[in-house]
C-alpha positions in Angstrom: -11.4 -8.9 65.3 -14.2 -10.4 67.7 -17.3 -8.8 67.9 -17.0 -7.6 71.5 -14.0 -5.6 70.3 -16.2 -3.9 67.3 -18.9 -3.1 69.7 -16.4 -1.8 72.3 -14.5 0.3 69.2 -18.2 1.8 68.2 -19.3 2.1 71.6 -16.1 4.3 71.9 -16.6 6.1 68.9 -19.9 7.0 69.5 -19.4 8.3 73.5 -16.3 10.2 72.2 -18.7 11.9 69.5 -21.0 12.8 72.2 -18.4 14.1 74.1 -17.2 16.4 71.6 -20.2 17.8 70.5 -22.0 17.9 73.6 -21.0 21.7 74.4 -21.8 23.4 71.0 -25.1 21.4 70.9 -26.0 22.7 74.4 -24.7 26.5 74.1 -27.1 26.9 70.8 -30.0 25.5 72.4 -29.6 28.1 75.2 -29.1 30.8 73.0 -31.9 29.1 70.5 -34.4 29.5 73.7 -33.5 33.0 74.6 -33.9 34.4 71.1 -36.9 32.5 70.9 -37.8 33.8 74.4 -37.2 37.4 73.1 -39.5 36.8 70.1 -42.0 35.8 71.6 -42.4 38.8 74.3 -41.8 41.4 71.4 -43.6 39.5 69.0 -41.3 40.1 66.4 -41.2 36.8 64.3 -38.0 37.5 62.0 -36.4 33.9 61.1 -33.0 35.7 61.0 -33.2 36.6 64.5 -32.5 33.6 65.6 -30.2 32.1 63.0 -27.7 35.0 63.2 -27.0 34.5 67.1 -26.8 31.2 67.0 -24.3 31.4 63.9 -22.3 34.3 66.1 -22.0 32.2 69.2 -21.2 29.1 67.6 -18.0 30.9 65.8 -16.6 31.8 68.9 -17.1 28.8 71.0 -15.6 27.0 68.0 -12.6 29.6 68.6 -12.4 29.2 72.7 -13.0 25.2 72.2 -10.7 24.5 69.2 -7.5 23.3 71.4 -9.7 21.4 73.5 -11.1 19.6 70.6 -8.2 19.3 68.9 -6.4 17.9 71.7 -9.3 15.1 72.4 -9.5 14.0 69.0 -5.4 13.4 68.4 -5.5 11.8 71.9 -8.6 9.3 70.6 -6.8 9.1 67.2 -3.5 8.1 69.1 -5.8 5.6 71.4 -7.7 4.0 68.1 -4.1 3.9 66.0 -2.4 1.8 69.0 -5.5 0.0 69.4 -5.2 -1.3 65.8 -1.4 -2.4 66.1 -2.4 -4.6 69.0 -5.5 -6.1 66.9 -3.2 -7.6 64.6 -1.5 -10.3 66.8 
């Protein structure tokens, strides 16, 4: 293996990573600065307030995503397994 072909494999790896997690990441900062949001206007300053919505919508994007997700990572798995069989000759 060359070392362009590592950097390419990792530079794969790492956009597909991004990729992937880019959605859950972004929906519990939104919801992270609308309960913060809310604490701060009713001054309530419970920890738990804002871990238990964030812990609620992140179980069911995880439910709405899952085929997505799934179907991404067996199509990179399929890319990086057929990428390997051509590495050898």
């Amino acid at each position: 293996m060359t070392p362009d072909a590592a950097i390419d494999i990792f530079k794969n790896l790492v956009m597909f990573s991004l990729t992937i997690i880019a959605p859950f990441l972004g929906v519990i900062l939104v919801v992270g600065l609308i309960m913060s949001l809310l604490q701060s206007v009713t001054s309530i300053q419970e920890q738990t307030l804002t871990f238990v919505p964030k812990l609620v919508v992140l179980a069911l994007l995880l439910v709405f995503l899952a085929p997505w997700v799934l179907r991404n990572m067996s199509e990179f798995a399929v890319q990086c397994i057929t990428r390997m069989g051509t590495m050898g000759s």
